[in-house]
Structures are given as C-alpha cells and as structure tokens.
N, C-alpha and C positions, 0 to 999 in steps of 0.2 A: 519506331514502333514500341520497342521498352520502356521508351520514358514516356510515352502515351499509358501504358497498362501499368504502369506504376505509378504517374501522378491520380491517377484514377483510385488507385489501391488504397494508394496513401490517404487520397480523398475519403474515401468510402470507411479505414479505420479513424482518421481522426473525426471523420462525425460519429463512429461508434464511441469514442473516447470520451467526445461533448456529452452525447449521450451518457455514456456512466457517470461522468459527475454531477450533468443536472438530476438524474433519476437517484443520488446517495450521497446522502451527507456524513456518513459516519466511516472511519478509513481507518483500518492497522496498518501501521508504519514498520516492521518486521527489519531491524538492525538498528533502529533508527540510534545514531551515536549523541553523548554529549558534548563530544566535540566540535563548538558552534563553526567550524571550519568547516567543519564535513558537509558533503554535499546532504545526506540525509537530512539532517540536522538542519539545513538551511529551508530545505523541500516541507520540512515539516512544518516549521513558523509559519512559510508560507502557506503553506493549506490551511492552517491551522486559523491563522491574519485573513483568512479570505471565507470564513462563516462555515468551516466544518469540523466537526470533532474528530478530534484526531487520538490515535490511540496506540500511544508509544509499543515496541514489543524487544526487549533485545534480555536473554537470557543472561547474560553475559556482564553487564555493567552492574558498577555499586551502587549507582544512583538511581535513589527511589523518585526523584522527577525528573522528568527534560521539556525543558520550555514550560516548566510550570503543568505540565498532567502527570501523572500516575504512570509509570512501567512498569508493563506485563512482561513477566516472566515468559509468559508463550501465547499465543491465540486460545487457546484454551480457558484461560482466566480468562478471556473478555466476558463479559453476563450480557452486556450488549448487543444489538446488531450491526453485525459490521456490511456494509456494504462492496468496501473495496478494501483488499489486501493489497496494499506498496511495498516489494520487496526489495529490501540493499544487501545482500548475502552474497556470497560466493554462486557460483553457478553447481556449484557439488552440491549444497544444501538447497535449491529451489526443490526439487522432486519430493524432499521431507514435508517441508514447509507446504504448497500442493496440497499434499494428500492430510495436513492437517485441517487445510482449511474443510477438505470435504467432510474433516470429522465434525468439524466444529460449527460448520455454514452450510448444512444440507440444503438448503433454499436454493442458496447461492447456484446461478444456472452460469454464468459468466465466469471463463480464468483467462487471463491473458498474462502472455509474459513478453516487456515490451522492451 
C-alpha cells in the first residue's frame, strides 16, 4: 500500500518538476561553487548545456565568473527574472535564502525544497 501512495506521489511531483522547467528558462544557482568537482558546479554546466540561463549566486567566492556567467553576490542583484531558484547551502541557510526569494520574486507562486 506505501509503495502504491508513493510511486503515485513521486509521480505526481516529478511531472510538477517537468512542469517547472518546461514553463522557465531562467534559474539562480544559490552556492553554486567554482569548483568543477562540485556537484553544483557540474549541475550548473548542465542546465546551463541544455538552453537555459542560468544565474550563478554565491556571496562567498573570488570569482567573478563560473562556467563563463557573471556571479551574483545574492538574488538580489538578479535585474532579471528568475524562474527557478536551485539551492546547494547548508540546510541552516535555506529559511534566509526562502524569504529572499519572496523579496526579490513576488510573482514567484511556486517554492520547493527538493
């Protein structure tokens, strides 16, 4: 019975998931490292290799590019619209990160945290 109501579940968010990337092309990457090891880093290229703009965010690093874009200091400096925030942070910092998006993407009707 559990794994009936769960492959269902499962079902039901990964078509919400197909659903957000075909409805948005534009994505903040929030930690995203220049460390091409790092899983971020790797996730990024790929998004990035696969026709969507992607939009570095890590407060923290020296580097004013990775993978060749521009690093935002915070969601805040995006001018753009972001469609989808990807977060690689610690779990103490998602709840910050959250409530900036509502500052900075009032639109924004959809948060998931996956």
């Amino acid at each position: 019975f559990f794994k009936k109501d769960y492959k269902m579940n499962k079902s039901l968010i990964d078509d919400k998931i197909k659903e957000l990337f075909v409805s948005y092309r534009t994505i903040a990457i929030v930690g995203v490292s220049a460390d091409p090891n790092k899983d971020s880093n790797r996730i990024m290229k790929f998004i990035r290799n696969t026709g969507y703009k992607v939009y570095p965010v890590n407060p923290h690093t020296e580097n004013k590019i990775i993978n060749g874009e521009k690093v935002y200091k915070n969601l805040e400096d995006i001018n753009d619209y972001v469609g989808i925030v990807n977060v690689f942070r610690p779990n103490e910092e998602v709840e910050d990160i959250v409530d900036s998006t509502t500052c900075c993407f009032s639109e924004c009707t959809d948060r998931w945290l996956l």
